[in-house]
C-alpha positions as CSV (number, residue, x, y, z in Angstrom):
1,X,-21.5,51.0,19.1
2,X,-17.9,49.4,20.2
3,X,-16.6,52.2,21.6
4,X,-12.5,51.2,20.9
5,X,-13.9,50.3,17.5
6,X,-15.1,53.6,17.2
7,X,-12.4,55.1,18.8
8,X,-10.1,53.5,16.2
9,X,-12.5,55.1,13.1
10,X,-12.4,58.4,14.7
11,X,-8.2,58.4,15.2
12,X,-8.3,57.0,11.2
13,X,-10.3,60.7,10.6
14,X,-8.1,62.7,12.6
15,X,-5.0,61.5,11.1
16,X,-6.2,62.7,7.6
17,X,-6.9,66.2,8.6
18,X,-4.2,68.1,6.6
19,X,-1.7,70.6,8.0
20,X,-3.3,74.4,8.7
21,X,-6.8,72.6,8.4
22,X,-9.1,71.8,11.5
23,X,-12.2,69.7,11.6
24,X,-14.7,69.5,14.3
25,X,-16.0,66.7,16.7
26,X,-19.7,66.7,14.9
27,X,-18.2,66.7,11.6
28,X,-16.2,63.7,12.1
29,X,-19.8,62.3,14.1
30,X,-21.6,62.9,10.6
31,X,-18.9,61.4,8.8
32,X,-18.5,58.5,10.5
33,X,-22.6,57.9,10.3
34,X,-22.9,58.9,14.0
35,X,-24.1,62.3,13.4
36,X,-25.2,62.6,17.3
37,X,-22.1,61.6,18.5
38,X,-19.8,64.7,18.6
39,X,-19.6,63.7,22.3
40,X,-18.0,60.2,21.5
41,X,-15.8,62.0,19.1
42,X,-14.9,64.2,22.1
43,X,-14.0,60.8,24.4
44,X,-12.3,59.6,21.8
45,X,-9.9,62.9,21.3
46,X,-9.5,63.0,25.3
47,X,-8.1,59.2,24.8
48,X,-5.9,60.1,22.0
49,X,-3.5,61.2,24.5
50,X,-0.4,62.1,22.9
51,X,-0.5,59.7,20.2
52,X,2.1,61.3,17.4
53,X,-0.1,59.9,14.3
54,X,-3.1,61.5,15.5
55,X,-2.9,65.1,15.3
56,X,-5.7,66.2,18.3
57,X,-5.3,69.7,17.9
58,X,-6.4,69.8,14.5
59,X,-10.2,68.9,16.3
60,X,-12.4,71.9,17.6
61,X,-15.8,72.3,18.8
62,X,-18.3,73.3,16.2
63,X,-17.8,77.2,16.6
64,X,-13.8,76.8,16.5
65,X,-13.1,77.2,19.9
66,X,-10.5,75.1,21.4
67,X,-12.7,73.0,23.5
68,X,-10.1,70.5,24.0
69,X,-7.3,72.2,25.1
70,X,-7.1,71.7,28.8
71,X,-6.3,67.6,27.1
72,X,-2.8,69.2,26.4
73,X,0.3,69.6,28.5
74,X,0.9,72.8,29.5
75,X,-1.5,75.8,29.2
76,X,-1.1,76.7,25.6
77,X,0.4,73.6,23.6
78,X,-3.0,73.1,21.5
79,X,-3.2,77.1,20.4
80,X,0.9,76.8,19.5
81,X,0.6,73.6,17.4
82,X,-2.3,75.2,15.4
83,X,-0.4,78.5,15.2
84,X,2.5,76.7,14.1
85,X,0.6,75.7,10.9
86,X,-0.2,79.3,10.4
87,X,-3.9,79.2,12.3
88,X,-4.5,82.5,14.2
89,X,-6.4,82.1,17.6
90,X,-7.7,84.7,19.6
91,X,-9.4,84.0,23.1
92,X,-9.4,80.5,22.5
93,X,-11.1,80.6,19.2
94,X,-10.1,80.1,15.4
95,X,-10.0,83.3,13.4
96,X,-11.7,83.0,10.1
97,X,-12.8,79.1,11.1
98,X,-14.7,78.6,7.6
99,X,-11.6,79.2,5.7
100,X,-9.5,76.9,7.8
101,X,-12.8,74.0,8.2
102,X,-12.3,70.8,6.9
103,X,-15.2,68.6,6.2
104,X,-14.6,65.0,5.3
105,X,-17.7,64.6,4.2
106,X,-16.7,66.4,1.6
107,X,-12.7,66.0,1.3
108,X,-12.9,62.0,1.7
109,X,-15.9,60.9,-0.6
């Protein structure tokens, strides 16, 4: 697999995650066809750097904790974007992650 050309799909994912929703790094895997590569998905979100049209934070690890976090300047800015969109998080973790999980499986077939 080309890994920028994978990169790029994964980005392309992210970006259509919708405001107060969060997704995780094996659903995108699955989605893309990849379904072992949540790690890739994970290189890929460490890459995204602070790219404004990808929205990093929206990504989780499968249980909803914030996985990524330590990605993000400062100690906290990935827990205060997703509470900004009205996403509670307690010890690192998403409360009530189902309600908030997007799959684009689902949302983009």
């Amino acid at each position: 697999m080309e890994e920028q050309g994978f990169f790029q799909k994964v980005y392309e994912v992210v970006a259509k995650v919708p405001y107060g929703r969060v997704t995780s790094y094996g659903a995108i895997a699955r989605y893309l066809g990849a379904g072992r590569s949540a790690r890739m998905v994970g290189w890929a979100m460490n890459n995204a750097g602070t790219r404004e049209d990808v929205p990093a934070h929206r990504v989780v690890n499968r249980n909803g904790l914030l996985t990524g976090k330590h990605h993000f300047p400062g100690s906290n800015l990935m827990q205060q974007l997703l509470e900004n969109e009205g996403i509670r998080v307690k010890d690192n973790k998403i409360v009530d992650f189902k309600a908030h999980f997007w799959d684009p499986a689902r949302e983009l077939e």
